[in-house]
C-alpha positions as CSV (number, residue, x, y, z in Angstrom):
1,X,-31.6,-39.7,-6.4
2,X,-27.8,-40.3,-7.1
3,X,-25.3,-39.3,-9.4
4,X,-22.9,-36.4,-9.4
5,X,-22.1,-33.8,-11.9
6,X,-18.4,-32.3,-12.1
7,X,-17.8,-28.9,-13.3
8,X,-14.2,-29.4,-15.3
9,X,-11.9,-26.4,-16.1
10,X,-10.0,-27.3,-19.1
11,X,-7.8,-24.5,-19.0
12,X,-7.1,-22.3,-21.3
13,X,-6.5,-24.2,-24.3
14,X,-3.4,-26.1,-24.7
15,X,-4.7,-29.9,-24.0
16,X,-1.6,-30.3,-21.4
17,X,-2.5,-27.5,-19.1
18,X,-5.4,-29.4,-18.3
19,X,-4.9,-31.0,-14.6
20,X,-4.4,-34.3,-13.0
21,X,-7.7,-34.0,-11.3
22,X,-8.9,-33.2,-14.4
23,X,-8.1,-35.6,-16.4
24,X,-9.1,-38.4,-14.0
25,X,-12.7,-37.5,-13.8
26,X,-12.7,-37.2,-17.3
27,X,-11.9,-41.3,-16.8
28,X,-14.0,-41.8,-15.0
29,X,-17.5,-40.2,-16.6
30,X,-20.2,-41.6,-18.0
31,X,-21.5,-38.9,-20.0
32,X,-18.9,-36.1,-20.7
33,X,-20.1,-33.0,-21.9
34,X,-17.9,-30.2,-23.4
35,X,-17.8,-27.0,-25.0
36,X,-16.8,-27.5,-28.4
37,X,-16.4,-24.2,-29.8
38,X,-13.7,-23.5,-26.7
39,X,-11.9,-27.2,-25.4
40,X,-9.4,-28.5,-27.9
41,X,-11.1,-32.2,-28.2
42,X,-7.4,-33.9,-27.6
43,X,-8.7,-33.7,-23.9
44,X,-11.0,-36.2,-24.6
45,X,-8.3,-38.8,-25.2
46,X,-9.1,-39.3,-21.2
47,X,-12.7,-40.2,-21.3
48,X,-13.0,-44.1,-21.0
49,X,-14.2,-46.2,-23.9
50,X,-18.0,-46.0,-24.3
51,X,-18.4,-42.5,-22.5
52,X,-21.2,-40.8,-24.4
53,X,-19.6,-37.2,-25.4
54,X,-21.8,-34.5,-25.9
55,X,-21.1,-31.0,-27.2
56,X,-22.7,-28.1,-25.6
57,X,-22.0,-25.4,-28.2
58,X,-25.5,-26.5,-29.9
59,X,-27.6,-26.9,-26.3
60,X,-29.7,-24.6,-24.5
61,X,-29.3,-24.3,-21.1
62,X,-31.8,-26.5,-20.5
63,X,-31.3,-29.4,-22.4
64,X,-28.1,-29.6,-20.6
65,X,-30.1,-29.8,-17.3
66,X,-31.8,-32.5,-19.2
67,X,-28.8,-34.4,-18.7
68,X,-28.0,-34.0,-15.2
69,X,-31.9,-34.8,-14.7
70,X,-30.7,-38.2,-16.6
71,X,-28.4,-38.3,-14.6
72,X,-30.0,-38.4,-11.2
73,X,-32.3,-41.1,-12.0
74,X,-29.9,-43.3,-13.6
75,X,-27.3,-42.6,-10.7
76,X,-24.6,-41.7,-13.8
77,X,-21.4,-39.5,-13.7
78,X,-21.3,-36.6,-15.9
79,X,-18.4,-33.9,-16.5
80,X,-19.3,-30.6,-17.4
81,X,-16.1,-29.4,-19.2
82,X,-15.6,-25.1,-19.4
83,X,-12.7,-23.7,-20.5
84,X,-10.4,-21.8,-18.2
85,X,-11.7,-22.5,-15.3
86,X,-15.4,-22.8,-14.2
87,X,-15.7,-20.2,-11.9
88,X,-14.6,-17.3,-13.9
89,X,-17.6,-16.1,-16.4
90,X,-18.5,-20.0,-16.6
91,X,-22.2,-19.9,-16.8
92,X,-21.8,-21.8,-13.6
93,X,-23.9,-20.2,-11.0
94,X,-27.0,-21.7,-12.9
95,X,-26.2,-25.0,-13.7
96,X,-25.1,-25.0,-9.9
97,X,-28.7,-24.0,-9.0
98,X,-30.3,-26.4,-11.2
99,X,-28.7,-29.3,-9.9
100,X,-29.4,-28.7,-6.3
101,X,-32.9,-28.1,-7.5
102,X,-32.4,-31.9,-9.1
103,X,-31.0,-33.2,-6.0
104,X,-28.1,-34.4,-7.7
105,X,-24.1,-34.2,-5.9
106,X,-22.4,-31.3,-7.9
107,X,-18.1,-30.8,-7.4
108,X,-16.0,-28.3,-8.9
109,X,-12.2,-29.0,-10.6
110,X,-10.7,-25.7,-10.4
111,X,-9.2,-25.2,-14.5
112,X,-5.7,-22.9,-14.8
113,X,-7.1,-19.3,-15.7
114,X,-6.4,-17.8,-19.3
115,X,-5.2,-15.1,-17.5
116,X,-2.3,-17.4,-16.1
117,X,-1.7,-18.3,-19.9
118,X,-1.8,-15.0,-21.1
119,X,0.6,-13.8,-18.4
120,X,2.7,-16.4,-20.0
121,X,2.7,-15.7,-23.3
122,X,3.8,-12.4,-22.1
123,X,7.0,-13.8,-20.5
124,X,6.1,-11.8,-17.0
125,X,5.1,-11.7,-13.6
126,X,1.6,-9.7,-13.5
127,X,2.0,-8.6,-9.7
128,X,5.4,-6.5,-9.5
129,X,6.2,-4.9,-6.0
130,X,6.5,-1.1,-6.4
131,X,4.3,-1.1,-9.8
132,X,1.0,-3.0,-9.3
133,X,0.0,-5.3,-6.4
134,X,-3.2,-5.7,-7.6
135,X,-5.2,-7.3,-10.5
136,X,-9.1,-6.3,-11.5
137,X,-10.9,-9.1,-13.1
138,X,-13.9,-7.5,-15.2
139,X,-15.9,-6.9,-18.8
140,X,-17.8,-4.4,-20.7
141,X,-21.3,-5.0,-21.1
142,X,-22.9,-6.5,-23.9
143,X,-25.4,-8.7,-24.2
144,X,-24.9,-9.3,-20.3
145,X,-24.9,-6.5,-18.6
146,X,-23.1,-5.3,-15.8
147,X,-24.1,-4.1,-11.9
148,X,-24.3,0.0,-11.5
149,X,-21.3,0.0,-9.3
150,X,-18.9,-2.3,-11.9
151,X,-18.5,0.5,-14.7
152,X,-15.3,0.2,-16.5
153,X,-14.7,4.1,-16.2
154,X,-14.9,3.4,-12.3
155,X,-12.4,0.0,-12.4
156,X,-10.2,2.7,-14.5
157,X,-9.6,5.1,-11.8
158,X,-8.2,2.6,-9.7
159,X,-5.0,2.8,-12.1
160,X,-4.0,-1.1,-11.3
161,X,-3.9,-3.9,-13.5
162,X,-7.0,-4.6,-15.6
163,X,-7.6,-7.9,-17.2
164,X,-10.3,-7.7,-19.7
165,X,-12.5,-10.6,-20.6
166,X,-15.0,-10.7,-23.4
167,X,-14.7,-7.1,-24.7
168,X,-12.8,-7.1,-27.6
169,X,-16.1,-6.9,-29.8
170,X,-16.1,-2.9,-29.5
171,X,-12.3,-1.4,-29.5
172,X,-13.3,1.8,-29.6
173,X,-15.7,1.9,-26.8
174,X,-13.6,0.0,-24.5
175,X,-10.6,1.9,-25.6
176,X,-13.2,5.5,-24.4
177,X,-13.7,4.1,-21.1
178,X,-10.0,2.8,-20.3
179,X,-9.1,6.7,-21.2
180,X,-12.2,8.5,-19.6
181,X,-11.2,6.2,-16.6
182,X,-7.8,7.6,-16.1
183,X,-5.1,5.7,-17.9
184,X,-2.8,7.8,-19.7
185,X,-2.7,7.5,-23.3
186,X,0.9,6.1,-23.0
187,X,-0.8,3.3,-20.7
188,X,1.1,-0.2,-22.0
189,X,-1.7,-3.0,-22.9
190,X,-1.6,-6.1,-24.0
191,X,-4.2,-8.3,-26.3
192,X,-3.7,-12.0,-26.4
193,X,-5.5,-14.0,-28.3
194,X,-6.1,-18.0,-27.7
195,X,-3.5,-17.8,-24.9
196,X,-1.7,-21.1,-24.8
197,X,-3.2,-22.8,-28.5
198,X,-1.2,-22.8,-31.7
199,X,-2.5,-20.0,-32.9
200,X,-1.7,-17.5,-30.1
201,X,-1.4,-13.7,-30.9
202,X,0.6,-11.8,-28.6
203,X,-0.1,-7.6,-29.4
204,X,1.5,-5.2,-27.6
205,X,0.1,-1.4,-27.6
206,X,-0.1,1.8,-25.8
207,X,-3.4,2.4,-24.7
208,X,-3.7,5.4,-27.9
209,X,-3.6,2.6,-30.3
210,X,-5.6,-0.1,-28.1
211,X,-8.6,0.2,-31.0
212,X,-6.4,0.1,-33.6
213,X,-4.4,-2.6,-32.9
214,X,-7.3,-4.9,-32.1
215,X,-9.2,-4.1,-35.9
216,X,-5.6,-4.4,-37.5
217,X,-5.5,-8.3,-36.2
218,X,-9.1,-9.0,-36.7
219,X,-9.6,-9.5,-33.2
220,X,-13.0,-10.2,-32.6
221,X,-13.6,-13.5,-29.6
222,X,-11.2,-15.1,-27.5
223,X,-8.9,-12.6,-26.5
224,X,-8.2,-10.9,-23.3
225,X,-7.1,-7.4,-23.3
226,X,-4.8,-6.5,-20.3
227,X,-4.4,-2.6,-19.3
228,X,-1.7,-0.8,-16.6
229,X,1.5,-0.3,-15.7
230,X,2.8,-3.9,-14.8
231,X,2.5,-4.2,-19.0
232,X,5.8,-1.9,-19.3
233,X,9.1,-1.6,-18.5
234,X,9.5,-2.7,-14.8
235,X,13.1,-1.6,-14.3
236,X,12.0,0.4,-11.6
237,X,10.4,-2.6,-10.0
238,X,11.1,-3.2,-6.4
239,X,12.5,-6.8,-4.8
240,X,10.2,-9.3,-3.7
241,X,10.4,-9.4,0.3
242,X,10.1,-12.9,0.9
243,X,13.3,-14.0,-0.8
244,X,15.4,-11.0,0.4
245,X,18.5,-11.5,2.7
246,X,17.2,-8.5,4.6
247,X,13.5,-10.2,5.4
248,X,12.9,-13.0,8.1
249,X,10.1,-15.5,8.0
250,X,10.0,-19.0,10.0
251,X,11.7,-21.0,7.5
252,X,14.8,-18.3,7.2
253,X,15.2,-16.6,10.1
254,X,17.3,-13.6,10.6
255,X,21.0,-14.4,12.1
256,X,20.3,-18.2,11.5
257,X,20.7,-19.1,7.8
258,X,21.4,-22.1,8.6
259,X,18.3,-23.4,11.0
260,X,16.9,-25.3,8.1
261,X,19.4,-26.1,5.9
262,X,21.4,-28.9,8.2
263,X,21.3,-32.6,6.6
264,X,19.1,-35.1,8.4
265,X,21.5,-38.6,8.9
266,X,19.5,-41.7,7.9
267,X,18.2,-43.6,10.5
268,X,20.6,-46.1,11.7
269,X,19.8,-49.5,12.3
């Protein structure tokens, strides 16, 4: 058997977040197939002429592995394209499992996160020293449902940063458990919708209005709802060590500013 598979992040939406890597295995596939319903199809202005393009919003899981079993035998290339990136709530794990079970190569282009474009349609930093140092990546159950020790209420207590994906079906529920969890009422959150496409909604909220906000926009798919304190006003916010005149590292060391900052002469000659 031959062939390889590449799982492509797309990003988040906007057709120029997608990467160089990207967009070159996207030249080079024989079969590209894409998630409609999620990856603007300007991104398919890299496949080469006489790619066969295939949607996956109207496939089952396994008449996708059909492909890659085409694949295999006919020693093709095929990019899988996701949006975001692969590896985050990508249905991934299986396809993964299918094609060792194939015996076909698999590789992975890593896609910039919709978290990195809702963090920028936010206009701020997500990590601020003295406020929150750490981000939770999780969901409320639905249709998939989540491990015993993954509750939202439990997440909640840890008081951090909370990026929400795929929970902005039920408002009131998930607005419950962010409360029952801990967060104060006055908790600032954030809802963005299609982070980085034309259409991108930016809603600002305190947690007491979380529900309300998200009916009042007709939120319902594609949004990620972000929870804790690095949402508000960070004017207590510490300074960053690394780039204060008070912190050493190898390339700036204390008492010698200048170690790495003299001008190499050309070579003579």
């Amino acid at each position: 058997m031959s062939g390889l598979v590449s799982f492509v992040g797309a990003g988040p939406g906007a057709p120029d977040l997608l990467t160089l890597r990207a967009a070159s295995v996207l030249a080079r596939a024989d079969v590209i197939v894409w998630a409609r319903s999620l990856v603007d199809p300007a991104i398919l202005d890299h496949a080469r002429a006489g790619a066969e393009l295939v949607p996956s919003d109207d496939r089952t899981h396994e008449q996708v592995v059909e492909i890659y079993a085409r694949a295999a035998r006919e020693g093709l290339r095929v990019a899988r394209v996701h949006s975001g990136d692969p590896t985050v709530y990508g249905a991934l794990h299986e396809q993964l499992a299918a094609c060792r079970a194939l015996g076909i190569a698999t590789e992975i282009v890593p896609g910039v996160s919709s978290v990195s474009a809702a963090a920028a349609a936010l206009g701020q930093e997500l990590t601020i020293p003295d406020v929150s140092q750490s981000l939770i990546y999780t969901r409320r159950p639905t249709r998939t449902s989540m491990p015993p020790n993954e509750q939202l209420v439990e997440f909640a207590k840890h008081g951090t940063t909370l990026v929400l994906f795929l929970s902005v079906r039920r408002p009131r529920e998930l607005q419950a458990d962010l409360l029952e969890g801990g967060y104060a009422p006055e908790t600032p959150c954030a809802v963005v919708y299609r982070a980085s496409w034309p259409d991108e909604l930016v809603v600002r909220c305190p947690l007491s209005e979380l529900a309300a906000s998200i009916k009042a926009n007709r939120i319902t798919t594609q949004a990620l709802v972000l929870v804790g304190p690095a949402l508000g006003d960070a004017s207590c916010a510490g300074r960053s060590h690394v780039y204060d005149p008070g912190y050493g590292h190898r390339y700036r060391p204390l008492g010698r500013p200048d170690r790495y900052n003299k001008t190499k002469e050309a070579p003579r000659g």
